[in-house]
Each structure stands twice: as C-alpha cells, then as structure tokens.
N, C-alpha and C positions, 0 to 999 in steps of 0.2 A: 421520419421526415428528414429530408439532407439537408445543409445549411443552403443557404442562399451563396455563389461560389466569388469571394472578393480575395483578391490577393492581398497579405498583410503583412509577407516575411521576406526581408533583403536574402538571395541568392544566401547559402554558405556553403561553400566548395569541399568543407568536411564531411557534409551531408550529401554529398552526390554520390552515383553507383556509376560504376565504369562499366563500359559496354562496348561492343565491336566499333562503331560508329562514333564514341565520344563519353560526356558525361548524357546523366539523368536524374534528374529531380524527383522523389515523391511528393506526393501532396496527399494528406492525410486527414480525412474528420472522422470523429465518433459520435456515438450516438450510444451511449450511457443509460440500461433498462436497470433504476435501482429501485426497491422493492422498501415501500415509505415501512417505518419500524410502527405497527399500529397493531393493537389487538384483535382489531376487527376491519374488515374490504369496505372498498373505497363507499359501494354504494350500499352495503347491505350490514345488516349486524354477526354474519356470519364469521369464524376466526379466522384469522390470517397467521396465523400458525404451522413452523415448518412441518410434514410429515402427516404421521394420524393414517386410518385407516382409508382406505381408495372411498372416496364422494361422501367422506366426514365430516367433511367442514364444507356445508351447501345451504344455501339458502333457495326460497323461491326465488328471490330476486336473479340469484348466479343460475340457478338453471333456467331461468328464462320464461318461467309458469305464464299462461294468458293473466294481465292484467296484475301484473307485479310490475310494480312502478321502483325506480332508483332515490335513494336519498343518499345526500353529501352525508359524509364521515366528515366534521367540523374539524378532528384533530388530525386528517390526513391535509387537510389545506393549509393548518399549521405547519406541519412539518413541513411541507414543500415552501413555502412561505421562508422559513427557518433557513433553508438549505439553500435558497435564491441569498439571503443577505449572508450567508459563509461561501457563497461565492462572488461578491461583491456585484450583484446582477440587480437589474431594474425591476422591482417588486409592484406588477399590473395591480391596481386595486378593483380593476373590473376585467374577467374574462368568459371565455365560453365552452360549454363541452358539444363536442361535435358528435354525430355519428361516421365509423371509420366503416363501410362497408366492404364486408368481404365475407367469403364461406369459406368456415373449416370447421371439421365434427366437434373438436373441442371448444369452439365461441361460440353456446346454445341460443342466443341473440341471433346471429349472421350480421351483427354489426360487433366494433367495440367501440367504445366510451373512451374518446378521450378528448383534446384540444388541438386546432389546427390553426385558424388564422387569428386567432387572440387567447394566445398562454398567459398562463398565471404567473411566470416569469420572464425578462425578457433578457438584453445585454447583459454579459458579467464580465469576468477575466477570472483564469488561474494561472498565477505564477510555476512556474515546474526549474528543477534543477537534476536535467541531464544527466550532468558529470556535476560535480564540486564546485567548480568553475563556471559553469554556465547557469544565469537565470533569463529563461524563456517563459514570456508570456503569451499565453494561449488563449483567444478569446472564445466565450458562451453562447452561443447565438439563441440558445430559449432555454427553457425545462420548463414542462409539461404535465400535467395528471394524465393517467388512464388509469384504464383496470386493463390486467394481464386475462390471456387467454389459461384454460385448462392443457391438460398434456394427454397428447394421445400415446398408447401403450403396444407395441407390435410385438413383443417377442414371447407372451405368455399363449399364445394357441398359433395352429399352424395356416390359418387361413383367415381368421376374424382380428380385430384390433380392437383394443377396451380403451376408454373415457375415462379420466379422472378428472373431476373438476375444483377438486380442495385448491386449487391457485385462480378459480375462475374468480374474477370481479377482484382480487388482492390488489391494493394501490401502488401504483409503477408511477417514479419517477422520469421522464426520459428527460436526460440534459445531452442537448448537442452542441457540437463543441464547432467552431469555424475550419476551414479547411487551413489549417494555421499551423499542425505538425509536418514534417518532414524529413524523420526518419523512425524507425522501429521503435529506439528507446526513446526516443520522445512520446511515446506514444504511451510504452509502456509505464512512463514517469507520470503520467498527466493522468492514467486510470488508478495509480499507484494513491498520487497527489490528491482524488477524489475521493476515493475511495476513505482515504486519512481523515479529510476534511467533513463526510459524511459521519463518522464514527465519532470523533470529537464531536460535532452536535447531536448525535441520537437521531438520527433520520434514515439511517441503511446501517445494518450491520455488517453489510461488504462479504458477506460468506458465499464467494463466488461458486465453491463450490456445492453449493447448497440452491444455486441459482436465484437470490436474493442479489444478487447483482451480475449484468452480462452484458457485453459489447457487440454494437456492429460497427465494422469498421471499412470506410470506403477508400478504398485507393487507386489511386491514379499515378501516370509518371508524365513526363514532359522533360524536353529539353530546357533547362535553367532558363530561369525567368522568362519563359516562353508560353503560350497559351494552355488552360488549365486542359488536360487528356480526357479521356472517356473515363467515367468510377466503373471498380467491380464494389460491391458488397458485401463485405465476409458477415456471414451471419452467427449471433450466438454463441462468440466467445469466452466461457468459462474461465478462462484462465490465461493471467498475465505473463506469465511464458509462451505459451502456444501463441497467445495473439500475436507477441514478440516474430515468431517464425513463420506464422501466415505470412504479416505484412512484407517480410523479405522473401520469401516465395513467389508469392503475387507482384511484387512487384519486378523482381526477375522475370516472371514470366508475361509479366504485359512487355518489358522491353522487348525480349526476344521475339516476340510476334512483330511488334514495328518495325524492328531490323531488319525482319526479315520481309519485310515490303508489306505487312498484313493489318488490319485495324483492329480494334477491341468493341467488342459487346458491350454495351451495358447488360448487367446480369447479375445477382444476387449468387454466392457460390458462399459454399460446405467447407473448412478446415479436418483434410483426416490428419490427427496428430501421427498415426503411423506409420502414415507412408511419405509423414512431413508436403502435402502438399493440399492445393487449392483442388475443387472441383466443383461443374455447374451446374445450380441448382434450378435456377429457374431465368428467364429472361426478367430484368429489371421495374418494377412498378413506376412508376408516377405519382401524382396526388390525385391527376384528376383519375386516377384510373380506382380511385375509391370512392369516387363520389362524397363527399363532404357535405355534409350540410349539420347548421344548429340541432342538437335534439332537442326536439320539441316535448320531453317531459321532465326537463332539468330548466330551472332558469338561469341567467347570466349570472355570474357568481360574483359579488360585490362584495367589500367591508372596505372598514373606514381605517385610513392612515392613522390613526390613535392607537388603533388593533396591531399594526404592521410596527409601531414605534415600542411598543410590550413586549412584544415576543423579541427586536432587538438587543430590547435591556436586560434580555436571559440569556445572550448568547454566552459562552464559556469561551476563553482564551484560546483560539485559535491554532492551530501549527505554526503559521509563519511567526506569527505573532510570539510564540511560546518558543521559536527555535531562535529568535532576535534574544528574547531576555535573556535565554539559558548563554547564548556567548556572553553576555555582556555580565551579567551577574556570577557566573562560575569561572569566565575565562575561557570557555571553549573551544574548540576549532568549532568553525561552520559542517565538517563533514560528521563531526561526532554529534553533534545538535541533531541534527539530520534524523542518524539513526538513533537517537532517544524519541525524538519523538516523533517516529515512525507512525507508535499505537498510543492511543492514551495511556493504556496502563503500565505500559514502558516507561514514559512521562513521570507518571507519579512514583515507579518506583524507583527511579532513578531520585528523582527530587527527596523523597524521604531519606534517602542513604547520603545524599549533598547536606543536608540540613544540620548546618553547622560545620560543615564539615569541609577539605579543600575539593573544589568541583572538579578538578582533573584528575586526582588520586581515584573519585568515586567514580568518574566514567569512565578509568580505566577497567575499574572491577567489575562494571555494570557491565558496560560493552565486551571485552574482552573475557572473563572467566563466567559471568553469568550468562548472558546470549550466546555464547559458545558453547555453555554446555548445554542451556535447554535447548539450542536446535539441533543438536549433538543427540539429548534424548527424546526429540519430539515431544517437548513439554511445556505447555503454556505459563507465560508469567504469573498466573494467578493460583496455578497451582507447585509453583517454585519450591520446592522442598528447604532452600534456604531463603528466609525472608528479610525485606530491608533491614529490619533491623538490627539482624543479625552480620549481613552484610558490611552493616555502618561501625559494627562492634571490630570487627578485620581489620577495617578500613583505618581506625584509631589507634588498634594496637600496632599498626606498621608505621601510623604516622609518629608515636610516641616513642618508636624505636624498641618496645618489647619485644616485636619479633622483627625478623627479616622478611621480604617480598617471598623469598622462596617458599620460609614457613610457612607465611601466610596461604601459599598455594596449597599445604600440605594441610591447612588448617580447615579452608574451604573444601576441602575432599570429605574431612571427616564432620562437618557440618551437613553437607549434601548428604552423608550417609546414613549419620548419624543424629542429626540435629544435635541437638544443647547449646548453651550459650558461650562461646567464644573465647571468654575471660575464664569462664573458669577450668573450659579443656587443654588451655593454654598451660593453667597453673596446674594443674591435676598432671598431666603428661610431663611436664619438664622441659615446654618447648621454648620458655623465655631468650631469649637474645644475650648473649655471651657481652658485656659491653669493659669488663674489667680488661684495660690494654696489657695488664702484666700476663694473665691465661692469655691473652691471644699474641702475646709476643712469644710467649714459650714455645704455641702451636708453628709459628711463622718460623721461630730461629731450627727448632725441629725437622719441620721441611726444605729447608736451607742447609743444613748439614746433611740429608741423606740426597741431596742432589744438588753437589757441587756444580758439574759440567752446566747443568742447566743457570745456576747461577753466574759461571760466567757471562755466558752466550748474553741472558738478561740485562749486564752490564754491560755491552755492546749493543745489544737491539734491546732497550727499553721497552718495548712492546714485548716481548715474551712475557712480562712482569704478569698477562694475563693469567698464564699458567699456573701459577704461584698463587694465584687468588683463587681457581680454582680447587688446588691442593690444599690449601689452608680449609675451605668452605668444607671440602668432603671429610677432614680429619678433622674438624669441631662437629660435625652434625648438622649442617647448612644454619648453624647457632653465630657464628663468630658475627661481630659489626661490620658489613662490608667495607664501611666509611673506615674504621679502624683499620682494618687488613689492609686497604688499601696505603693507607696511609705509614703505615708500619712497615710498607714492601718499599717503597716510593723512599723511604729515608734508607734501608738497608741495602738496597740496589744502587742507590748512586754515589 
C-alpha cells in the first residue's frame, strides 16, 4: 500500500540530479516486507523457520484446506506492537484484518491476510544520518500485519513450475515510510536505520538476504518543489546496495523520458543487478483494484493500553538512544558511535572492551584493527577469534605504556592466530616496551653518528626529525618509547 502523497521536505539543492533541461528532485517512499522474529505463522501453528525441506513447514490453515479457519499468533502482535513503539509510531489498540484479493499459484487462499484501512500501527518518525552531519527525519505513515505469500520455483523442469509454500502464512511486517526521502542514500540510511532498530528489539532479524526482510521502493522525479510526478515501483529489493542503484537508474530514466517530451507510466518494475537497470513488470495496481473488504473469519483485533504499556517497559536501549550515551560517556565522535552501534553485538562488544577503560583508545581497536579484519575475513563478531577480553587486555598494556601501538598490532596478529592471553605472550616473547632513556639514548646517539648528513639537514628542517624516529624504532625492534625517542631527538637536534 503507497503512503498518502504530502510534501514534508524543504527543497536541498545537494539532493538534485542535473539534467539537459535544469535540476530534478526525487521523491522517494518505501514500503519495508519484515518478516516478525516468531517461531510459528501469523495465523497457524506451523514454523516460520528459514529453509527445511520444499512444503515442510505447512499447515492446513497455509494451504488453505476447506474449512480451516485462521487464528492470531498473540506473540506476532506483540512484536509488531514492540516495533511500532521503537519507532516512535501511534500504537492502534483496535484494528482490522482485511482480505487482499488477488491470484497467484503460490497464495492457496487467492486472498491474503492482512490490514488496510485500520493498522495495527499508525504515525511514527525515524531519524537517519546521511553523512555524519546530516540528521534527517523520515516520517512512518503505518505498519501493518500480513501473512507473506509462498514462492514459486521455475528453473527445476523445463516446462512446469513447482510450489513451495514453507513462507506461506509467515507474519510480515510492512512499514511504509512517507514520500519524505530524496535521494539514494537516504534511502539507503533509512532501510540501514530500520533494519538496526528492528534487531535491537528482536522483531526482524534483517537477513535480507535470506528474505526475511525486502523493499519496494517508489520513485518519482519533479522539478524542485513542484508537483509530486508519476511513481514507478521497484519490487523486491534484497539488498541495500542494489536498491542504492535502482533508485539512481530510475530515476535517471524517468528524467530522460520527460525531457524528452514523453510521460511516465505508472507500473510496478524488476531491478536486474546485471545489466544495472530497471525493467517492466507489470502496469501499477491500485487499492481498489483488490478489492478489500473485513474478513469475515478473524475479529477486529483489540487489547488494552495496560497491555501496550508492558511491552514498553521491556523495550532495550535503543540506537539513538545508545549512540547519544556512547559520545557522551566515552567522549566519542558521533561518526564512531554510529558505527559501534551499527549491530547490537558490536555494541556490546565494544562496551565490554570500554569497561573501565579510556572509550577512544578502545574504539580505536574496536573499529579500526577488529572490524577491519573481521570484514577483511568475512567473519562475524560472535565468532571473533579474539575476544573482548582479550582485546581490553592490548588495550591496557599500550595504555600502561608496556608495549608501544605498533606491538600492540603485532600482538593482535598473534592473538587472532593464535589465541592466549596477552599478558603473558607479551612476557613469554620479550615484547615489553624498552622505557629505560639510557638504552634508548645509546640507540639514538648510534643512529646519529652513522648518518651525519641526515642530521644536519634535521637541524635546518626540523621536520626530517621524522626519520630519526623512524631509524631508532627499526633498530630497537619497534620496543623503544616513542615518547622517549622523540623526546631525546627534539633535545639533540636543536
């Protein structure tokens, strides 16, 4: 369902596409299929379970048997319920499940199940940050219950198509979003931003590419603040990248149709990642072209704001919420908050390694040498071959001065490879930190007598003194105290 179309965003001339003719504005909403985190489908006791064998997880009710009747899943209305107040949205305490009529071999109903003129959620807002600098608020215009359809299968025979219906009747969130983005990366910040925000409460596990979470995304162009254009539909969006490319695609290509004296369809079109372009799929539906009406074997869905004030009092600390404390308690920058707390468990490990500890030293380790190498080796946080603790053990010996930064890199290598505890590979190898000024003046005056010229020069351009620090570092074993070196060069140079 599209949002209702109201304009909300002041013109920004950063956001325009240049075209033969002038500037052009996108105008952008989504419509967000997340797939509620539930053991069992919306209406039946069957599992909602990724995978399993083809029509393993079915019920009478998902296949549509004569006289299988639908019952609510109580903890799928929680969760949606949950997901409405972590996006600060208007929580209905009474709505309705409609029938969505349409035919396709995989919906064995020829309706689905979901909600149309009174959701179970209504208004919300999500904040998104762009760039570093920008916070853009994006308004919610509903989220909704359904049940997803099954998936039909074309490439195992050469002339028949098979059914699967282990997704039939599985409880989909849809949140749509107001036509309130306007450009790509907004777009992609605001699925990014949801997608965050669903994880932190346990309501989607976000595994896009699992199809447990998927965009359609409407786009339109217009001359700046000028009346809203025709939408296409990109359907089915897996992935935060690609969707990134559609939307600049498409919208490219609805300009150049206008320019070129010509109008735009309404229509529902296909993203091929490979030949980087849009293509159409079908001409555009409507609402009423599904006829809606109550189902008449579900009743209106009711509970009491007592119920809706409970599940509040369980929500868990939020991202915004948690990326405000992290500057403010650790000293942060806002861009390093950001990417701590991307994923929950980045969060927490991040936090175990802070704990006690100076918050910018650990988020340099965190962010820089640990998410650098695990996306380096395609390796999730949780299975980190070096873990907080041990991290936080690095973290001490560089702030106590035992080792240098460098070691420390050298330390973390053999930790990742090796495991063991930090303290004692440190001591066991001989990698301690060289801090006695007399050894490190001998190594300094050493390197100053086999390269006079260079110490001239030094004494003229101060800045060469770099060199010399690095000559001292290589000839102690990257052991020496930087602080010392430096400071020992600083009085012999001038």
């Amino acid at each position: 369902m599209t949002p209702e179309l109201v304009d909300t965003r002041t013109p920004d001339p950063k956001k325009f596409i240049q075209g033969a003719t002038g500037d052009w504005e996108m105008v952008i909403g989504l419509e967000i299929h997340a797939q509620v985190s539930s053991k069992a489908k919306l209406f039946s006791g069957a599992s909602a379970e990724y995978g399993g064998e083809p029509n393993d997880h079915v019920s009478l009710v998902d296949a549509a048997m004569p006289g299988m009747l639908p019952v609510i899943n109580k903890y799928c209305v929680e969760q949606a319920v949950r997901t409405g107040l972590g996006l600060n949205a208007q929580i209905n305490n009474y709505s309705v499940f409609d029938r969505k009529n349409y035919f396709y071999p995989d919906l064995p109903q020829g309706y689905q199940i979901s909600q149309f003129k009174q959701p179970i959620v209504g208004e919300g807002i999500v904040t998104i940050n762009p760039t570093p600098e920008e916070n853009v608020e994006i308004g919610i215009e509903r989220l909704h219950l359904e049940q997803d359809a099954g998936k039909s299968i074309h490439d195992l025979h050469p002339t028949m198509s098979f059914v699967d219906l282990n997704r039939s009747g599985v409880a989909l969130m849809e949140i749509v979003s107001k036509p309130d983005i306007r450009c790509a990366d907004e777009a992609k910040a605001y699925v990014t931003k949801l997608r965050t925000i669903m994880r932190y409460l346990g309501t989607c596990d976000g595994n896009m590419e699992e199809g447990s979470m998927r965009a359609d995304v409407n786009v339109s162009v217009r001359k700046p603040g000028g009346e809203f254009g025709t939408r296409c539909e990109i359907k089915n969006m897996n992935s935060i990248r690609f969707m990134g490319q559609a939307i600049e695609y498409e919208a490219r290509r609805q300009i150049d149709i206008l320019e070129d004296g010509g109008s735009i369809d309404q229509e529902t079109r296909l993203y091929d990642p490979k030949k980087g372009e849009t293509r159409s799929m079908r001409s555009k539906e409507e609402a009423h072209d599904y006829r809606y009406f109550p189902d008449p074997d579900l009743l209106p869905l009711e509970f009491e704001q007592s119920w809706v004030d409970e599940i509040a009092a369980t929500l868990p600390e939020l991202p915004d919420a948690k990326k405000n404390r992290l500057v403010s308690e650790f000293g942060l920058s806002a861009y390093d908050a950001e990417v701590l707390i991307a994923e929950p468990k980045s969060a927490r490990f991040f936090e175990e390694v802070a704990n006690g500890r100076d918050g910018k030293a650990a988020a340099n380790w965190v962010i820089n040498e640990l998410f650098g190498r695990l996306n380096k080796e395609d390796v999730d946080i949780d299975d980190s071959p070096v873990s907080s603790s041990q991290l936080g053990a690095i973290v001490d010996l560089i702030s106590d001065k035992t080792i240098s930064g460098k070691i420390g890199k050298q330390l973390f290598e053999i930790v990742w490879t090796d495991g063991g505890d930090p303290n004692k590979i440190v001591e066991d190898r001989g990698m301690k930190q060289v801090t006695d000024t007399g050894a490190i003046e001998a190594i300094v005056d050493e390197v100053m007598a086999a390269n006079p010229e260079k110490v001239a020069q030094a004494k003229e351009k101060p800045a060469m003194a770099g060199w010399f620090v690095g000559q001292v570092m290589k000839a102690s074993g990257g052991k020496a105290n930087p602080q010392a070196v430096n400071e020992l060069l600083r009085k012999k140079l001038s």
